[in-house]
N, C-alpha and C positions, 0 to 999 in steps of 0.2 A: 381233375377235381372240379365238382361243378360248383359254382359260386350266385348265392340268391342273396339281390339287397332290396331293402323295404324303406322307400321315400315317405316319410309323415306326415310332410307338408309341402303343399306345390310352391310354397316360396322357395325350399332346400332345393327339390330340386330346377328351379328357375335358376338358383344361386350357382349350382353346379356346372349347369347349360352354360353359362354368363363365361364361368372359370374354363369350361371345355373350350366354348369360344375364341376366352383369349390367347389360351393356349395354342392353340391351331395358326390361330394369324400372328401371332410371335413365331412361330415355325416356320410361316414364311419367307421364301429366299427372296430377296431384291439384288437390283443389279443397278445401277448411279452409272448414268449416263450423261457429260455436261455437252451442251450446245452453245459454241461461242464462236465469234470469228463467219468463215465458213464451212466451219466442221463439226460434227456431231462424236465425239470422243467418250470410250470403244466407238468404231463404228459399224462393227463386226460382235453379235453376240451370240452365245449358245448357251440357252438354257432349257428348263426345262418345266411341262406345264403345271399348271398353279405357279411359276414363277410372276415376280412383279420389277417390271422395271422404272426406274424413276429419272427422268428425265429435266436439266436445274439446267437454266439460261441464264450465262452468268454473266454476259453481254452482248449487246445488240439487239437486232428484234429479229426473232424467229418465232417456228411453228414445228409441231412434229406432223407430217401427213400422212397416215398410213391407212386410208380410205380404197374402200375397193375400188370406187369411182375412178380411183386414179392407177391404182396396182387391183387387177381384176383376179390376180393369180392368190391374194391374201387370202387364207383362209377369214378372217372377220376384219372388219373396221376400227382403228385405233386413232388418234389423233387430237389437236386442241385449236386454239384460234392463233394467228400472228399478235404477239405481243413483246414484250420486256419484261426480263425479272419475273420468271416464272416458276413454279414445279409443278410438270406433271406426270401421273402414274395411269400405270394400267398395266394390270395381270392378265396375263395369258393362257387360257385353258381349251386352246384348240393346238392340237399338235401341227408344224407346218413351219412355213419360209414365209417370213416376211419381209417387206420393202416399206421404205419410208425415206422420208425428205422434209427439207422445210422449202415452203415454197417462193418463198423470196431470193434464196440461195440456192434452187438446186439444179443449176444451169451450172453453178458454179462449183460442184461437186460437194455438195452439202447434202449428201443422202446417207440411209444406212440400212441394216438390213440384219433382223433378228429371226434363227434357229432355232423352233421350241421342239423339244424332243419329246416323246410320251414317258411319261413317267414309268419306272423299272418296280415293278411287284416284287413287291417283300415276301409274300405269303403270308401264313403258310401253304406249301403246295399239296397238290394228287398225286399219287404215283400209281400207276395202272401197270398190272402186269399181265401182261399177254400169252397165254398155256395153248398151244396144239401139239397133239400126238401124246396124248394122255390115257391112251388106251387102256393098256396095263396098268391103269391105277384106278381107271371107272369100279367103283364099288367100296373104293376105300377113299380114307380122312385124308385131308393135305391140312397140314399145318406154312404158315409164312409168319415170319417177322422182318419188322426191318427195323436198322440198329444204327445207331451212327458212329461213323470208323472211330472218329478220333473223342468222344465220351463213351462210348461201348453201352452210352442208354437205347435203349429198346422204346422207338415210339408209336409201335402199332404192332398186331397179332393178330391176326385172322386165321379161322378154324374153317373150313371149307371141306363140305362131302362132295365127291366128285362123280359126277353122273352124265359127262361125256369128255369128249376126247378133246374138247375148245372149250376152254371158257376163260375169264376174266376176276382178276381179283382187285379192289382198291383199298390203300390204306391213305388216308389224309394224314400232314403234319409236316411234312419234309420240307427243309426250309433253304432257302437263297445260299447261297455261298458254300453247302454241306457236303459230303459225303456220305453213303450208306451203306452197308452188306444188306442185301437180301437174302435171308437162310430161307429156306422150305425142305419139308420132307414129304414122303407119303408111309401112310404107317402099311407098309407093303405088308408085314404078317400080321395086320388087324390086331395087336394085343395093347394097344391105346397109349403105348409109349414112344420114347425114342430109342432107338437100335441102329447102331453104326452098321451103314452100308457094308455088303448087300440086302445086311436081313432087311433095313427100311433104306427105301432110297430116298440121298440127300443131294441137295444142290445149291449152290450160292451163288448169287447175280452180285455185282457192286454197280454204283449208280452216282458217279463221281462231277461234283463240283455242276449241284442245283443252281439251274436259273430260271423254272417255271415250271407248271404240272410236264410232270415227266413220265414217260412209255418205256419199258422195259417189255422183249420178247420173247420167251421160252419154248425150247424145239424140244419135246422127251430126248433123251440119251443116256446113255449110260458110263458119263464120266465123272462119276460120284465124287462127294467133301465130305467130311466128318466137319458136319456146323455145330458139333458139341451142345447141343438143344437147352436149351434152360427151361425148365417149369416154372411156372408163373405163380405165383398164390396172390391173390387180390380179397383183400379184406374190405368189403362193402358197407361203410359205417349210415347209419342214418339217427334220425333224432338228437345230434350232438349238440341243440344248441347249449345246454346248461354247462359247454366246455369252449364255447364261443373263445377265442383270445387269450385262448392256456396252452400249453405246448403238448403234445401227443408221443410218447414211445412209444414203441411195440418190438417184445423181444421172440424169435423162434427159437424155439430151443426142442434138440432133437431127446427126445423121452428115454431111449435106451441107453445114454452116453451121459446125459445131461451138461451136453455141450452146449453153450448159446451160439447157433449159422450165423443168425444175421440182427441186426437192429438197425430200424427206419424210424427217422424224427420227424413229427411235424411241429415246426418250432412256434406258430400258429396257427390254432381250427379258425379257418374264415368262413365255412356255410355249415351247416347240419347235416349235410351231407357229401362224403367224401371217399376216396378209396386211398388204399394203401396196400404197396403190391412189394415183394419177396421176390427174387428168383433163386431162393438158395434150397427151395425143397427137394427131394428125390424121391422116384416112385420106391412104394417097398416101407416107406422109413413114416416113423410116427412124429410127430411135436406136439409140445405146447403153445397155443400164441397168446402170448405175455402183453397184454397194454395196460397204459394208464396215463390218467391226464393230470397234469399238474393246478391239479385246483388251490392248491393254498399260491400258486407260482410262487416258491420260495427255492426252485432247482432242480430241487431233489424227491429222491421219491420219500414219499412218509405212508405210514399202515394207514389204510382204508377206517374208518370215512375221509381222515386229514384230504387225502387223495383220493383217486376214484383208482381203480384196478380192476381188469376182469382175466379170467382165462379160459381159451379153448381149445378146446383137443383137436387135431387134426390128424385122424387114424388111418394108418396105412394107406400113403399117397398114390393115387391113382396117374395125377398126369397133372396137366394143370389144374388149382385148385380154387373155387368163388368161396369165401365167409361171408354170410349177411349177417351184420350185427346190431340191434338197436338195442338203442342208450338205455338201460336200466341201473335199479341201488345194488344189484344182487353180487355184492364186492366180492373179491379173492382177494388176500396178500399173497401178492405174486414173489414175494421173498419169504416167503415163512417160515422157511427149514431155517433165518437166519436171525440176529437180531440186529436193531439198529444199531448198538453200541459195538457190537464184532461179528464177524462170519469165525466158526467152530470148523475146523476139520475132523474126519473121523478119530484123530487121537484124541478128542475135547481136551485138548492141554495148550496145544497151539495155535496161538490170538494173531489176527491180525483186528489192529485200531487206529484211528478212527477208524468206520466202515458206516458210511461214503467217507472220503477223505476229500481233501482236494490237494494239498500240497504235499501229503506225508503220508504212509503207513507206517505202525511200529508193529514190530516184527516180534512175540515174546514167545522163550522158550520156556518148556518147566523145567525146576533146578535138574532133576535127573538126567536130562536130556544132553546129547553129544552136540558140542559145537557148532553153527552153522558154516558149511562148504562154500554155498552158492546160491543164489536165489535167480529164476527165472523167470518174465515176465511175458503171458501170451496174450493175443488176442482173442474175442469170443470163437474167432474164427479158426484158430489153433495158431497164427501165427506165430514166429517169436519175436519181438519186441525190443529186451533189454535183458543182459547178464551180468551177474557180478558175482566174485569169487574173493570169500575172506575165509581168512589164517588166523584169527586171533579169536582165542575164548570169548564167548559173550552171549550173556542170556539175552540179550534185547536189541534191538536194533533200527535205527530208521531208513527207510527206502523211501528215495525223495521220486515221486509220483509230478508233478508240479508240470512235467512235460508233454505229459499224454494227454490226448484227448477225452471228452465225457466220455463213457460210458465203462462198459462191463469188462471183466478183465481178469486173468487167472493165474496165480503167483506157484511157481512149483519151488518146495523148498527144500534143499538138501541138508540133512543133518547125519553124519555117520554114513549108516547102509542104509536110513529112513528117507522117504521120500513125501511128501505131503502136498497137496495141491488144494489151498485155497480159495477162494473169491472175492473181490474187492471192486467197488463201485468208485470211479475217478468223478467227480463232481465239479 
């Protein structure tokens, strides 16, 4: 997500700079070091650089000396005058071994001697990956992502045409303490998807327990993995300011099933421009992609203009898929087939309401209709969720919702030898 901000006035951000500032030197590590007697307590330190240590003379008269003049091995000069009842500091941002004393006492073992370590990189890191003996694949696609084991998020993909037998791929992102899978294929029968090995050959590298840009080496071979490949779809939003600070859905929903795959939230647009990416598409297969921005932010979705709504087709998936979409009025009610008050099943007799609900649905049946069995509870994704199983006549019934999460959600309902499947929005 790229993130653009606009300062107004060079006071705001003077103000900001001031706040960064203090920020930074609050973050500051110190280290309290007293000198008294003939000893300098710790007298042994290890820190590390931008460290500051502060040195309190709590009697007698002393000095800290840590002059090159005197220790030539110091990487810089540090020290103060002989006095009483003193504090003083000094930060360190040369990495190295330091020596110091005071010099009225340091015959008498009144010295000491601080370790600055160079500071440990956060990142995020590079990871490079190193290909020879690629031969058999010069003229075809290689596909790479790298994933992190333990979130199974995907924080880089690179598409690479290979046009010799060496070459070099980077993905930036990989961060200090992580683990990762490396998946890569080659689309060995050119038909621009993925195909479990032998038809396309696959391979996975892991890259365990990041501590700095990291080198990974690949020899060709032929001891293939099934890295189960995900498609990508990346929705490429621009002009969104007029949804600045409202919250984003976006539903896929496969066209011939009218199953909803997946939904991605963004619970604030921070710039005008942003992506939002799926892996749940499949080549072969069609969607819908369902957005809309919560303009009135009242939660919930309400019929366009209340809310903003758009829909795009995404027709017989190829492989991985871009949408560029700018902000336009040109709405869809992307619930239309429904209305706010209920979603209708094909028997139009069977209600569920509220719809959105947030603690309840009531479940009504028409008088004619056989007793409710069971009612089942999926996710968009088909999961199953929740079941419950009654015995007792009853045209109506509450199913308490209260525990699931927002979104979308599909109730199958047993009646007799009838079957009916639903839709219901958790709020």
């Amino acid at each position: 997500m790229n993130t653009n901000f606009t300062f107004r006035t060079y006071s705001f951000l003077a103000t900001i700079f001031i706040l960064a500032l203090s920020l930074n030197l609050k973050a500051q590590t110190s280290h309290d070091v007293t000198a008294s007697g003939s000893s300098f307590s710790p007298s042994n330190l290890t820190i590390t650089v931008g460290d500051e240590v502060v040195w309190t003379n709590t009697g007698g008269s002393h000095n800290v000396d840590g002059l090159i003049s005197k220790f030539p091995s110091n990487p810089e000069s540090f020290g103060n005058a002989v006095g009483t009842g003193w504090t003083y500091k000094f930060t360190f941002n040369t990495a190295g071994t330091y020596d110091y004393q005071c010099d009225i006492h340091g015959a008498m073992g009144m010295v000491g001697k601080i370790t600055v370590n160079p500071k440990q990189a956060t990142g995020p890191f590079t990871l490079t990956v190193n290909f020879t003996g690629m031969t058999p694949h010069v003229g075809e696609n290689l596909w790479l992502a790298v994933i992190d084991q333990a979130s199974k998020i995907e924080i880089g993909r690179v598409k690479k045409s290979v046009t010799s037998a060496a070459f070099s791929i980077d993905v930036a992102g990989i961060e200090s303490g992580k683990s990762y899978n490396v998946d890569f294929f080659a689309d060995h029968n050119k038909n621009g998807v993925y195909n479990v090995s032998p038809v396309d050959h696959s391979w996975r590298l892991q890259l365990n327990n990041v501590t700095g840009n990291s080198v990974l080496n690949f020899a060709h071979n032929t001891t293939f993995t099934d890295i189960v490949w995900k498609n990508k779809l990346t929705v490429h939003f621009t002009g969104m300011t007029p949804h600045l600070g409202e919250k984003i859905t976006l539903f896929l929903k496969q066209i011939d099933v009218g199953i909803y795959r997946d939904t991605v939230i963004v619970p604030v647009v921070a710039a005008a421009t942003f992506d939002i990416n799926s892996f749940k598409i499949k080549p072969g297969i069609s969607y819908n992609i369902d957005f809309y921005a919560d303009h009135n932010k009242n939660g919930t979705y309400n019929t366009p203009p209340t809310d903003h709504a758009w829909r795009i087709p995404l027709l017989n998936v190829k492989g991985d898929s871009l949408i560029n979409f700018v902000h336009n009025t040109t709405f869809t009610d992307i619930f239309s087939t429904t209305s706010n008050e209920s979603l209708i099943s094909d028997s139009k007799d069977l209600r569920l309401y509220p719809n959105p609900a947030s603690q309840y649905v009531q479940v009504l049946l028409p008088k004619n209709s056989s007793t409710i069995d069971f009612i089942k509870i999926f996710s968009i994704t088909g999961a199953a969720i929740d079941e419950k199983t009654y015995s007792d006549n009853q045209e109506s019934l509450r199913f308490d919702i209260s525990q699931l999460k927002n979104g979308i959600y599909f109730m199958e309902i047993s009646s007799g030898n009838q079957r009916n499947v639903l839709k219901f929005i958790k709020q």
